[in-house]
C-alpha positions in Angstrom: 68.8 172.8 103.7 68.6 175.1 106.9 70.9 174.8 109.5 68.6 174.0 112.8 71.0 175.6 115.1 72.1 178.7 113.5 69.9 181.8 114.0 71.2 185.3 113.3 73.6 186.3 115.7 74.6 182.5 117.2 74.5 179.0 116.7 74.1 176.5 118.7 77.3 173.7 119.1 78.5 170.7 121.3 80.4 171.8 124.7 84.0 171.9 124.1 87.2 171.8 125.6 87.4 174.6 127.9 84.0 175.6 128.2 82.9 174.2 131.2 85.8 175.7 133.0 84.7 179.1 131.3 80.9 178.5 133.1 82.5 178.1 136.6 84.8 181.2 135.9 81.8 183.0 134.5 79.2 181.9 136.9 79.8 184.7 139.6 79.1 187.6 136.8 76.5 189.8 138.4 73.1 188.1 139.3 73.6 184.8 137.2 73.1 182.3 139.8 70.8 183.6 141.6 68.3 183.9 138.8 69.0 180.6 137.8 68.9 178.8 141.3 65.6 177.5 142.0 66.8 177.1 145.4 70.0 178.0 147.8 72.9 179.0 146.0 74.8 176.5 144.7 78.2 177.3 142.6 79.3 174.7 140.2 82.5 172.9 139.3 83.5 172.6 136.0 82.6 168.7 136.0 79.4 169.6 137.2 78.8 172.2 134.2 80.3 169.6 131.8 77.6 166.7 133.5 75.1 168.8 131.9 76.1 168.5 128.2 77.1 164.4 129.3 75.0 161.1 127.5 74.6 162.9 124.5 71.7 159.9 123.0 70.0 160.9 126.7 66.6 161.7 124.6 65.7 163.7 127.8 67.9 166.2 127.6 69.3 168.1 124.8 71.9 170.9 126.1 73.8 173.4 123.7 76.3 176.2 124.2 75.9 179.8 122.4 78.4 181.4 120.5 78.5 184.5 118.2 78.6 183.8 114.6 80.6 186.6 114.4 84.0 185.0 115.8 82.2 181.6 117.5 83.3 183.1 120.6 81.2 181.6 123.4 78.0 183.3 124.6 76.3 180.8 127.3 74.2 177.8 127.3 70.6 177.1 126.5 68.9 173.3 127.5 65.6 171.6 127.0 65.3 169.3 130.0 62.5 167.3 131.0 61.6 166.3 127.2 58.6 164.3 127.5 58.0 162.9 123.5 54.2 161.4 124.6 53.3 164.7 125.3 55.6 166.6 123.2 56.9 169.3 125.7 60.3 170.3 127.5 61.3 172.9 129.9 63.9 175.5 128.8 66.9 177.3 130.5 69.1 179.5 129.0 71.8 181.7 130.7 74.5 184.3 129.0 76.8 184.9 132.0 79.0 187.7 130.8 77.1 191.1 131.9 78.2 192.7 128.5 76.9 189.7 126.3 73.9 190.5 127.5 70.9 193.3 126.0 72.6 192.7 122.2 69.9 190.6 120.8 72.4 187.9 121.7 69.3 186.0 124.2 66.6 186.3 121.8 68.2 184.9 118.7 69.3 181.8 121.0 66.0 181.5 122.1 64.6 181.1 118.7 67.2 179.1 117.6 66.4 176.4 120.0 62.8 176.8 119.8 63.6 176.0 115.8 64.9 172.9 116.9 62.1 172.0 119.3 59.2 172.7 116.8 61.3 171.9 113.6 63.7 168.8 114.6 62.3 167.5 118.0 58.2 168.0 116.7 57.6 169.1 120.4 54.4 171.0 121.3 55.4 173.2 123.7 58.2 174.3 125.5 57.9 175.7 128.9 60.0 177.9 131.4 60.0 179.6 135.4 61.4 182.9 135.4 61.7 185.3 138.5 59.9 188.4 138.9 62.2 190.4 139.3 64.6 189.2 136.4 63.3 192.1 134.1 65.4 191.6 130.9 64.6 187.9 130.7 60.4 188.3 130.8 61.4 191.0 128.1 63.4 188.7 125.9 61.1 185.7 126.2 58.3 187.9 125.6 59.7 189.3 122.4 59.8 185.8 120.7 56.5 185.2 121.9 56.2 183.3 125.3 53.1 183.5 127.2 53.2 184.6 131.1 50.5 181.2 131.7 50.8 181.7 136.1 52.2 182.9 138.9 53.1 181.3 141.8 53.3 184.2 144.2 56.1 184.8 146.6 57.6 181.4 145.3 61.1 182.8 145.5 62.6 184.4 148.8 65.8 186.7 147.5 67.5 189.8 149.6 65.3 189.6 152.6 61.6 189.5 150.5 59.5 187.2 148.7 59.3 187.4 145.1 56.7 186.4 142.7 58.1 183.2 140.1 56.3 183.0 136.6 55.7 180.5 134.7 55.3 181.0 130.8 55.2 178.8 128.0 54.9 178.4 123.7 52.9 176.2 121.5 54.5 175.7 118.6 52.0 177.3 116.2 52.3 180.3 118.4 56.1 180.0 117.7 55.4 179.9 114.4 53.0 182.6 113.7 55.9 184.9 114.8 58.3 183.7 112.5 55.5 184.8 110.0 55.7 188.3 111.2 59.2 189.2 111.6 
């Protein structure tokens, strides 16, 4: 029987003592918050990090932390939020925090791995995500396991004095699937 939350290079586990103090220390590596911020920057406190992975039966909300299979060492955290069973979607986050984590395939296999779980444990649909323009190596990464760019709400995001463009892409699970097919 497959694991549903291992992929290649990371797995998927519970949040554990002394992570959410590691995603406030980690939160102010270069350009994290403000490509996750939909709004004004915000830092977090640990409690409000470890809120995120609290009510663990809450159906609408299924949060993970990443770490390397290589040494479990911790990676980031990925979420589907906004589950919606009638209609079989959720919206997806994901951030690796540490600068050098990042660009090692580390993203990729994290998203697959949760997408596994969406198609393969949750039976979801489709799994959607907002992205800034300007955040390059994540359009690559969700890209590369086959996300669709499906709008643009132009200048949605204002950042360093200028508006930027936010996307919005998202999966169908048989397009998911037809990749796993190829690689």
């Amino acid at each position: 029987m497959k694991d549903v939350v291992q992929g290649n290079l990371v797995h998927l586990t519970e949040m554990r003592d002394g992570d959410a103090e590691w995603l406030q220390d980690t939160q102010w590596e270069d350009g994290l918050l403000r490509n996750l911020s939909a709004d004004a920057f915000h830092p977090w406190t640990a409690a409000e990090y470890s809120e995120l992975a609290a009510e663990p039966d809450n159906n609408e909300r299924f949060f993970f932390m990443i770490r390397a299979n290589a040494d479990d060492g911790l990676l980031g955290w990925v979420v589907l939020d906004d589950v919606y069973f009638k209609n079989r979607r959720a919206t997806l986050g994901i951030a690796l925090p540490v600068v050098s984590d990042r660009g090692q395939g580390f993203g990729e296999d994290a998203l697959n791995t949760i997408l596994s779980f969406a198609f393969n444990e949750l039976g979801l649909h489709k799994v959607t995500l907002e992205v800034n323009a300007n955040n390059l190596a994540a359009i690559h990464a969700y890209e590369a396991v086959g996300f669709v760019r499906e709008g643009v709400n132009r200048e949605g995001v204002f950042q360093d004095g200028r508006w930027l463009d936010l996307y919005s892409y998202g999966i169908l699970d048989r397009e998911w699937q037809s990749a796993q097919v190829l690689d």
